[in-house]
C-alpha positions in Angstrom: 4.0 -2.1 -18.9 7.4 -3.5 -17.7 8.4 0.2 -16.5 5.0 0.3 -14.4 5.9 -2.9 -12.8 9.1 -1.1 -11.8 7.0 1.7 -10.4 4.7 -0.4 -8.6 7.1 -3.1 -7.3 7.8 -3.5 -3.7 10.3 -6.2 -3.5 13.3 -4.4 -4.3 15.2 -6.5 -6.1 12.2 -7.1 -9.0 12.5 -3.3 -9.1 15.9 -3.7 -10.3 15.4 -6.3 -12.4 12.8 -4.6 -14.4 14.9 -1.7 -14.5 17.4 -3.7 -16.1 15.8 -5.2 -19.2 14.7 -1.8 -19.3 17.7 -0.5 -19.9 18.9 -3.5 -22.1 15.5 -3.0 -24.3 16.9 0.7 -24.7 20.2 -0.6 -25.8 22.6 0.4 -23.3 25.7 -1.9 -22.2 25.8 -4.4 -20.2 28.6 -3.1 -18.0 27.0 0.6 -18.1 23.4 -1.3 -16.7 25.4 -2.8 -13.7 27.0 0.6 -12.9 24.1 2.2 -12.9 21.7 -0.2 -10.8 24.5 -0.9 -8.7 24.9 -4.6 -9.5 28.1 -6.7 -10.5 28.1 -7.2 -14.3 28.2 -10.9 -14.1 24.1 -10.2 -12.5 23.5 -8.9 -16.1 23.6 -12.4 -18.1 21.1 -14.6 -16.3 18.6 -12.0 -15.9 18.8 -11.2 -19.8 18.8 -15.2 -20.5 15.8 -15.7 -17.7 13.8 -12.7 -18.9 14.1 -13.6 -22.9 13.5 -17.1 -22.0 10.4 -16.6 -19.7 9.4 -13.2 -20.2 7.9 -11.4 -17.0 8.1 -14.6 -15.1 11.9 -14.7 -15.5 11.8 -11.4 -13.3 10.8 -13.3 -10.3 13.1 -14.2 -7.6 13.9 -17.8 -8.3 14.8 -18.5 -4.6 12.2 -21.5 -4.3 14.5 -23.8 -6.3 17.5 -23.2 -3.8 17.3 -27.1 -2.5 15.5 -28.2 1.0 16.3 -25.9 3.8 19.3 -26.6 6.2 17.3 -26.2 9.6 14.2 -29.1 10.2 11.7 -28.7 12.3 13.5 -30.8 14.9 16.1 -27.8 15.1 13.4 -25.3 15.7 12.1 -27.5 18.1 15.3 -28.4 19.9 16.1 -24.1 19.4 12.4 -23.7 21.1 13.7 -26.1 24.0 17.1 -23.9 24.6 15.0 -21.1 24.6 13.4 -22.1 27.2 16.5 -22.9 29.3 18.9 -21.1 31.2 22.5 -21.2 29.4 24.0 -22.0 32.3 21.6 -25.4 33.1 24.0 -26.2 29.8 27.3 -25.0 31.3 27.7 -21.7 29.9 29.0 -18.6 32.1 26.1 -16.6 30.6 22.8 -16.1 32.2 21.0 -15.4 29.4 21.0 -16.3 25.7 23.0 -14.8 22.8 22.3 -15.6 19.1 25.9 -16.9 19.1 25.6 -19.1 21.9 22.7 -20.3 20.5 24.4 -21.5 18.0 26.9 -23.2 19.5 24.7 -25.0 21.6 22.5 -25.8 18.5 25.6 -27.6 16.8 26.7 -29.1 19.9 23.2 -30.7 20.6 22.5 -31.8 16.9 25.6 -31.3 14.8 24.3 -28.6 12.5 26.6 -25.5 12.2 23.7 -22.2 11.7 24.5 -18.8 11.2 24.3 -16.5 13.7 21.8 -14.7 11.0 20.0 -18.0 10.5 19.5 -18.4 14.0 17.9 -14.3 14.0 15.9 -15.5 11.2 14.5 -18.7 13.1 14.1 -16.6 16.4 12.0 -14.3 14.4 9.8 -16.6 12.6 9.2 -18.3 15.8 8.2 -14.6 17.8 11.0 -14.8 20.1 11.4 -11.8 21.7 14.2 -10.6 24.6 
C-alpha cells in the first residue's frame, strides 16, 4: 500500500518520505536511507517518530503548523500599490521594478524585511506579470 502511495504521489517530497519508511520497514540503516534518497541523516528521525506515531498521516508535509505568515494582507496591498508605481515616483534611478527593489521599498514603507524569493512568491500569487 505504502509503496503504491510512493508510485502514485506527486508532491515530491511525500514520495520520499514513503520511500523512506520503506526502506526502514526493510531494515536498512538509517545513514544508508539518507544516502540513498539523498537526504541529511538528521531527516531520518522525525519522519520515523512522525510515521510510527501517526501512521500515513505522519507522511504529510507538516508545513501548516509553521506559525502566522510574515507578509499581511496590508503588505500585498501596499506591494499591489508599488506595483502600480513607477520606481522612480519613489526616488529610485530605475524605471522599472526589480524583485529586489521591491523589497527595499517594501521594508522602507512598512518595516518588514521579505526575501527577494518571498516577494516572487507574492508577485506570483497575485498574477503579476512583466
Amino acid at each position: 500500500m505504502l509503496q503504491q502511495r510512493a508510485r502514485k504521489a506527486r508532491d515530491g517530497a511525500y514520495r520520499v518520505r514513503c520511500l523512506m519508511v520503506l526502506r526502514l520497514d526493510a531494515e536498512a540503516t538509517p545513514p544508508r536511507i539518507a544516502e540513498e534518497v539523498h537526504v541529511a541523516r538528521s531527516t531520518m528521525s522525525p519522519i520515523r517518530s512522525r510515521f510510527l506515531a501517526e501512521g500515513l498521516a505522519g507522511l504529510c508535509d507538516h508545513g501548516a503548523h509553521n506559525g502566522q505568515r510574515k507578509a499581511s494582507a496590508a503588505h500585498r496591498g501596499r506591494l499591489e500599490q508599488l506595483l502600480n508605481a513607477s520606481p522612480q515616483d519613489l526616488g529610485w534611478a530605475r524605471p522599472t521594478w526589480t524583485r529586489e527593489l521591491l523589497a527595499l521599498q517594501l521594508e522602507r514603507d512598512t518595516g518588514l524585511r521579505l526575501s527577494v524569493g518571498h516577494i516572487g512568491r507574492l508577485l506570483r500569487a497575485m498574477g503579476a506579470r512583466r
